[in-house]
N, C-alpha and C positions, 0 to 999 in steps of 0.2 A: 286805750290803745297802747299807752309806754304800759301799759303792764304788761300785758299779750308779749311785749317786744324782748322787754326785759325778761318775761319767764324762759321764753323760748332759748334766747340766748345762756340762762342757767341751764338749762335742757342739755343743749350742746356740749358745753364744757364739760358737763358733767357724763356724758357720753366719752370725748374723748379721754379724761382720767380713768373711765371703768375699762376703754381698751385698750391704754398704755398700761395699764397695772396686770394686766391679763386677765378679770374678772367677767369678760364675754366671752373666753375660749371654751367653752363647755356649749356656748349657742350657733359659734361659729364653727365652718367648718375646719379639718384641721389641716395645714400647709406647711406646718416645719416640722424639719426633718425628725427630732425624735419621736414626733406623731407616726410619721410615715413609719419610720420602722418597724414601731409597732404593730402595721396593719400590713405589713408583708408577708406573705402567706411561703412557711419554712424559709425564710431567715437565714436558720442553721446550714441548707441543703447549697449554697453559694461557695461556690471554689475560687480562687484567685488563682489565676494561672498566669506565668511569666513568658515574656514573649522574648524569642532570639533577635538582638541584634539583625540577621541577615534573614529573617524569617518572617514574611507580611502578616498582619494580621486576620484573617477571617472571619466572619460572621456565621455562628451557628444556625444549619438549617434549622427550621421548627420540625417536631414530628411527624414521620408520616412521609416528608418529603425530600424524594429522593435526591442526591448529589446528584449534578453535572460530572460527566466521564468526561476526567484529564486527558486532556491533546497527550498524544505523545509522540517522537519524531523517531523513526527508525534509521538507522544509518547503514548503508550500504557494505555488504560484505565486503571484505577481501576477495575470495574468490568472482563476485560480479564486476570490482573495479578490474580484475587483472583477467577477463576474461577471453581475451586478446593480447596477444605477446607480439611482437615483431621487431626482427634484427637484422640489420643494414644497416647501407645499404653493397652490397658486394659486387665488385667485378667478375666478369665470366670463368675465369679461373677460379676464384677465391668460393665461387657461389656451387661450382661444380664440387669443391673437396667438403663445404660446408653440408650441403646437402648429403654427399656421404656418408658424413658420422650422425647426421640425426635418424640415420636410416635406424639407427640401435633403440631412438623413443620408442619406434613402432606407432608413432603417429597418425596414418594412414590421413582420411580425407579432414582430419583435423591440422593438416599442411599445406599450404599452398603458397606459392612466388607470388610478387606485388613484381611488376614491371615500372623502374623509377628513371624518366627521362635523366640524361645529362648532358645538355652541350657545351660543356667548357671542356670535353675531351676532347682528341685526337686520337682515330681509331684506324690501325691497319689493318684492314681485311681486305678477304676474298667475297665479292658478289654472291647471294644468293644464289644457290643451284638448285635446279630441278625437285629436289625431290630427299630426304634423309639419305637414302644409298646413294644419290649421286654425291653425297654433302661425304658420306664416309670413306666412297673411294679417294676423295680428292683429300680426304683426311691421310690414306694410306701412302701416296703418293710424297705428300708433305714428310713424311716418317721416311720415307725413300731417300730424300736430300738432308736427311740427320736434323730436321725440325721435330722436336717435340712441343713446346712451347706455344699452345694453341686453343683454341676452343671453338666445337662447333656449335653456332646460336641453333638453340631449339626454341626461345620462349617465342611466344604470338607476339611476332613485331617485325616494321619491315624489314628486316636483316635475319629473319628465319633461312634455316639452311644454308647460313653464310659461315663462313669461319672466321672467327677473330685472332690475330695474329700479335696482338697489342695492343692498349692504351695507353696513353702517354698525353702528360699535363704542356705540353708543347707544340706546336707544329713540326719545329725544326727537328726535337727528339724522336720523330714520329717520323720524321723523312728520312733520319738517317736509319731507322731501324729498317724500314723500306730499301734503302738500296745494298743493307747488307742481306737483305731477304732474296734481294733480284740476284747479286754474289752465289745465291747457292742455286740457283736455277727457277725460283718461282717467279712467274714473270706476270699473273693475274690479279695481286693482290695492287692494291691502291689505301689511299690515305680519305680520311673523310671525316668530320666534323660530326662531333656527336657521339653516341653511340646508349645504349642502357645499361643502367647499372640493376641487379634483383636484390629483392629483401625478402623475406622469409614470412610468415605469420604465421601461428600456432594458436590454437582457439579450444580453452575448456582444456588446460592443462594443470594437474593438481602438483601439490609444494613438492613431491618426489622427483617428477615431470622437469619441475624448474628448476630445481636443484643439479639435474644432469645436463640441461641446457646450459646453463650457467657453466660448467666446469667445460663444456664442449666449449665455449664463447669464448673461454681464456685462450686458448689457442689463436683467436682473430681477433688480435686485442683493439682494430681501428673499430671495429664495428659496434653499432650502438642498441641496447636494449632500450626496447620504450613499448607504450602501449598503443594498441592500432589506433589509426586516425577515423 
């Protein structure tokens, strides 16, 4: 039985000295790397390629199969952001001579007034009358007692067919204008809280377009360019 014991264990040892010495690499199979190399099929055909700093790296698809199509984000024209202009907001005078000189765009229905409440004015007017010709006799009238300084409301709002004869950021400024108005013979006009101020909007106007709007604007230097709400 110590023979059996003893051989066995020569056995072993003698196993491990033939596989530290390398003398069973030819039985086994093979696992280091200049094995491997060897058995790499084109070797040669390997590129190294350098990767950017700011540049991730990717995984090459296999053949055959196709890439995924890159997201891509389009960004918004100029012309779609500015596709709407509008400039206010103007008082009844200011918005009557404004409206005049865009008449030269030739604009047509790519024009339209924005009616923009304001009650921190003081407005002197004449009541709504009847009707536009009632609204202009009473305008000729006013021209009669050496008033020029006026405006008849056209836009849709309660004070259509009224005449504005002032605003004024006061009460008090607004009463005295009144009774120098009553001085010249007008005796219907009244004082009143409120009143509209217009803005303008322009819609689908190209850079030639803006560029003459823009030189008209200089002339009304409070008033504010911006795009519609």
């Amino acid at each position: 039985m110590l023979k059996i014991l003893f051989g066995l264990l020569l056995a072993i040892n003698g196993g491990l000295i033939a596989f530290q010495q390398g003398w069973l690499d030819t039985l086994l199979p093979a696992s280091r790397e200049p094995s491997r190399m060897t058995q790499q099929l084109h070797p040669e055909q390997l590129t190294l390629v350098a990767l950017s700093e700011n540049r991730p790296a990717t995984t090459p698809l296999p053949a055959g199969v196709p890439a995924a199509p890159s997201a891509t984000v389009s960004e918004p024209s100029a012309a779609a952001a500015a596709s709407c202009t509008e400039v206010g907001n103007f008082d009844a005078a200011e918005a009557q001579r404004f409206e005049s000189r865009l008449a030269s765009l030739s604009l047509g229905e790519r024009l339209t007034r924005r009616t923009v409440p304001d009650n921190t004015r003081h407005i002197v007017y004449i009541p709504p009358l009847a009707s536009k010709e009632a609204a202009e006799k009473k305008a000729a009238e006013l021209r009669q007692f050496g008033i020029e300084d006026f405006f008849v409301i056209q836009d849709n709002s309660p004070l259509q067919w009224g005449i504005s004869l002032g605003v004024f950021k006061t009460d008090e400024a607004a009463r005295n204008h009144l009774a120098a108005l009553n001085k010249k013979g007008v005796r219907s006009a009244k004082v009143g809280l409120g009143g509209n101020r217009v803005a303008f909007q322009m819609r689908g106007i190209d850079a030639a377009t803006k560029n003459s709007l823009d030189k008209i604007r200089e002339d009304f230097p409070r008033q504010q360019l911006r795009d519609c709400a």
